[in-house]
N, C-alpha and C positions, 0 to 999 in steps of 0.2 A: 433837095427841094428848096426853092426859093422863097421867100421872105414875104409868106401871103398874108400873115398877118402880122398889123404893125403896132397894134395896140389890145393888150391882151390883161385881164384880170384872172389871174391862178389861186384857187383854192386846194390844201392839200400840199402846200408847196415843199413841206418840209419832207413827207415820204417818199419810197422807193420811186413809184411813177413819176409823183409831183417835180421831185429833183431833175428827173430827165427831162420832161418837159421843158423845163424851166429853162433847163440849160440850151436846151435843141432851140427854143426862142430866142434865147438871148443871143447866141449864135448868130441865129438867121437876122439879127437886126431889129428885133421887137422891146418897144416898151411893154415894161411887164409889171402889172403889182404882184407882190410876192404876200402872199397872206396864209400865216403859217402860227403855231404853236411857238418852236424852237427857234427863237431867235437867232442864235450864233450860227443857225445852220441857213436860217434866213439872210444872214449877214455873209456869210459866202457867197454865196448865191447871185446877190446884189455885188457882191465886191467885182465880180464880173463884167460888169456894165455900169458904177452909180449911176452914171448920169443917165440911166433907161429903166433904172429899175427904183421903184420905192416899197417897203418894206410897214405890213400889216399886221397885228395877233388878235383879233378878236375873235369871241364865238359866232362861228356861224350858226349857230343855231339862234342869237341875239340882232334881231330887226331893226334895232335900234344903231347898234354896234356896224351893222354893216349898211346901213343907210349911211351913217356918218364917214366909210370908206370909201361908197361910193361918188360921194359927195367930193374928199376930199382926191380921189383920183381924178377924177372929172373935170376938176377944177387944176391939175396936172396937165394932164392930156387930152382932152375930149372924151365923149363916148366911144368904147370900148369895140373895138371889129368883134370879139372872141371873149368870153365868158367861161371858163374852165372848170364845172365846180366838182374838184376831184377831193374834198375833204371826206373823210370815211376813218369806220372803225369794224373791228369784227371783236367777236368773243363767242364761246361757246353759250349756250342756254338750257336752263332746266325749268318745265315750270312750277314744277314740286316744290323749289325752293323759291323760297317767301325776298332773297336777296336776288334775286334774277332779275325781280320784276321792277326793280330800279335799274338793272344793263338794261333792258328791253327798253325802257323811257328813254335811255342818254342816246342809244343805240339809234331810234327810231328821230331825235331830236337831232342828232348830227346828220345822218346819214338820209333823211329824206324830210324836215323841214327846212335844213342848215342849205339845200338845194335851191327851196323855194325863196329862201331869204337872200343868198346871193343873187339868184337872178334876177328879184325883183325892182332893185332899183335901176337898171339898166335896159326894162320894156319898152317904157315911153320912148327912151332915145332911140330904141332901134328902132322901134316900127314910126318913127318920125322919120328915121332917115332912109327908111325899108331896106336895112342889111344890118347883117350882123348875126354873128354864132351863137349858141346857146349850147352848152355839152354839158352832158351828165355821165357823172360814171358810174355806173351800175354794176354787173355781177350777172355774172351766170348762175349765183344762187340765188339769185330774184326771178330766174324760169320754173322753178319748182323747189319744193320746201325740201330740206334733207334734217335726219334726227340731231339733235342736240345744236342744233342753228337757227331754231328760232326766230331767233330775234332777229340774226342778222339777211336771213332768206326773206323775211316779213319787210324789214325794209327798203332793200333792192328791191322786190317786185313790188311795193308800193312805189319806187320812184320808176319802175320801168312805167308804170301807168302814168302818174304826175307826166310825165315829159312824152308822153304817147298824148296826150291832152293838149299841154301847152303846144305841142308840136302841131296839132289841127288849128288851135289859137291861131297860132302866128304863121303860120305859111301864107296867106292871102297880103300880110302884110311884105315877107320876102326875107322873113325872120328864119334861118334853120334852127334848130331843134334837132340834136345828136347825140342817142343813146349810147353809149361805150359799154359792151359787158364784156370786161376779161374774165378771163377763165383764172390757171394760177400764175402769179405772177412772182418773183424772187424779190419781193422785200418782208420787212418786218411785220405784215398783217400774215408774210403766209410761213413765217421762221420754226412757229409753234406746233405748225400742222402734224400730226400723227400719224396722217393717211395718205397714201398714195396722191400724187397731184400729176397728172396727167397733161402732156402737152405744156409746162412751166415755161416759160417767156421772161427774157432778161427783160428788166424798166426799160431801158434804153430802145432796143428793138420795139417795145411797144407803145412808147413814145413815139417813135418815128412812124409807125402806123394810124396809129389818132390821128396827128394832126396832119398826114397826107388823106386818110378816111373824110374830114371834115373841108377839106381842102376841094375836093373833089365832090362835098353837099351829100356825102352818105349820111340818111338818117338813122342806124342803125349798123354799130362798128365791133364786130368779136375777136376780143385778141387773145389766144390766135384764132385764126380763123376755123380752123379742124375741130378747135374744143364744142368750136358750137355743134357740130354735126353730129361729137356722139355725145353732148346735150341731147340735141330733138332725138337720135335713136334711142338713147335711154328712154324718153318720156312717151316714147310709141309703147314701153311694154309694159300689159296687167302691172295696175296699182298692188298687189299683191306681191309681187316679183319684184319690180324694182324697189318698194319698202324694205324687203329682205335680202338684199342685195346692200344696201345701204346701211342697213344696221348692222351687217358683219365688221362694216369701216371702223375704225378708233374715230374716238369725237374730239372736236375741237376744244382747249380747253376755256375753261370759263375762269374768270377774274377771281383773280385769287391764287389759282392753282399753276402748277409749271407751264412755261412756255406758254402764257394768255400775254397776251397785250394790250397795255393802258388803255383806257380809258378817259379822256380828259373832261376834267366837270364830275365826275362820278366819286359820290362821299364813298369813304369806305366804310361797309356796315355797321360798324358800330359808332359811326360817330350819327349825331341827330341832326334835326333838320336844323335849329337853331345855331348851331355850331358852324352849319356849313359857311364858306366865302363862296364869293362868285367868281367864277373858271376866266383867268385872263387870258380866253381864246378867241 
C-alpha cells in the first residue's frame, strides 16, 4: 500500500497493534508522533526514521497534556491527515469488590475519554481544511457486555457510540470518523486470556488492515473480519443462552491477580489518595 498518509498522530504507540502501526507508517514515509508510556520502546520506534518521527508520554486521558502535544506537533508538521487514537487498556472486573471501582474509573478515563481528548485538538484544523482521519479503536466487546468485563465492555461500547456521534459531526465537513473493533489480537492485553480466543490476528496483519480499511474511508473496520460475524450470530441468540454460554468461559483476570495487565495511573489499593503522583502518561 502506498504512503496515503503523510502525517499521522499515533496513540498507543508503545503496544502490540500501536508498534505495528507505527512501524507500517514509517515504512510507507509518514511523519509520525509517537505518544506512548514506554519510552525506550518509543525510542526504537523513532530510531527508525528521527528525522519523521517525534516522540510523546502524556496521559491521554489529561486535556491539558495533550493540547500541549498537539500544539507542539503542529507547530512540527502542520495539521495532522490521520489521528490514531489506539491507547487502551483491559482488565477483568467485579463489582462486589469495593477495589474494581477505581479499574472501572482509569479503565473508562483511558479508554474512552483519553479518545475524546486526543481528538480534540485537531477538529478545528480538519474541518478548516475539510479532510482528514479520525480512528478509534474499539473492541468487539463494546458490541455486547460479557461476565467479569465490565468495565472493559462498558467502555468500548461507550466509544463505539462517542465516534458513531462525532462521525455524524464531521461528515458534512469531509472529516472521517473510523471505528476499529478487533476481535483478539496477539499482544500483551490479550497474553492473560484464560478463554478461548477465536479467530486471534498477529499486530502486524492487523495493522495492515486498519490503515488500508481507512484508506479506502471505511467507517467501521473488524479485525478480523469473520470475528465480527460470529459477533452478530452470537447476539441473534435468547439473552438466556448466550449469558450461559458465556459464564462457562474463564474470566479475565483483574489487577492484582496472575496474568492481569497494568494499568497506568492506577494507585494500588492500599495506598491513599494523598499519596498518589500523577501518571507521567
Amino acid at each position: 500500500m502506498s504512503a496515503t498518509f503523510q502525517n499521522v498522530v499515533l496513540t498507543g504507540a508503545c503496544g502490540g497493534l500501536g508498534q505495528a502501526i507505527a512501524r507500517l507508517l514509517i515504512r510507507q514515509g509518514a511523519h509520525v508522533a509517537l505518544v506512548g508510556l514506554q519510552r525506550p520502546v518509543l525510542q526504537e520506534l523513532a530510531a527508525l526514521a528521527p528525522e519523521r518521527c517525534a516522540i510523546y508520554t502524556p496521559d491521554v486521558a489529561d486535556s491539558a497534556a495533550m493540547q500541549a502535544l498537539a500544539t507542539d506537533w503542529m507547530q512540527r508538521c502542520g495539521p495532522p491527515d490521520l489521528v490514531i487514537a489506539n491507547a487502551g487498556v483491559a482488565g477483568g472486573f467485579d463489582t462486589a469488590e469495593a477495589d474494581d471501582l477505581a479499574v472501572m474509573r482509569r479503565m473508562l478515563e483511558i479508554n474512552l475519554l483519553g479518545v475524546a481528548t486526543t481528538f480534540q485538538p485537531f477538529v478545528t484544523a480538519m474541518r478548516t481544511r475539510q479532510r482528514g482521519a479520525l480512528v478509534g479503536v474499539a473492541s468487539i466487546a463494546g458490541w455486547r457486555g460479557m461476565p467479569g468485563n465490565g468495565a472493559y465492555c462498558a467502555s468500548k461500547g461507550g466509544l463505539i457510540r462517542y465516534l458513531e456521534s462525532l462521525r455524524a459531526e464531521l461528515r458534512p465537513a469531509g472529516v472521517l470518523v473510523s471505528t476499529v473493533s478487533p476481535g483478539y489480537l496477539r499482544t500483551a492485553l490479550t497474553a492473560g486470556n484464560r478463554f478461548a480466543m477465536p479467530g486471534l490476528m498477529e499486530p502486524e496483519a492487523a495493522a495492515q488492515a486498519l490503515l488500508a480499511g481507512v484508506a479506502r474511508g471505511r467507517t467501521h473496520i473488524v479485525l478480523p473480519a469473520r470475528i465480527g460475524w460470529l459477533a452478530r450470530f452470537l447476539n441473534l441468540l435468547p439473552d438466556a443462552l448466550h449469558d450461559r454460554l458465556l459464564l462457562g468461559q474463564p474470566r479475565k483476570p483483574r489487577v492484582g491477580e496472575v496474568g492481569a495487565t497494568a494499568i497506568p495511573g492506577l494507585a494500588p489499593p492500599a495506598e491513599t489518595s494523598h499519596q498518589k503522583e500523577s501518571p507521567n502518561a
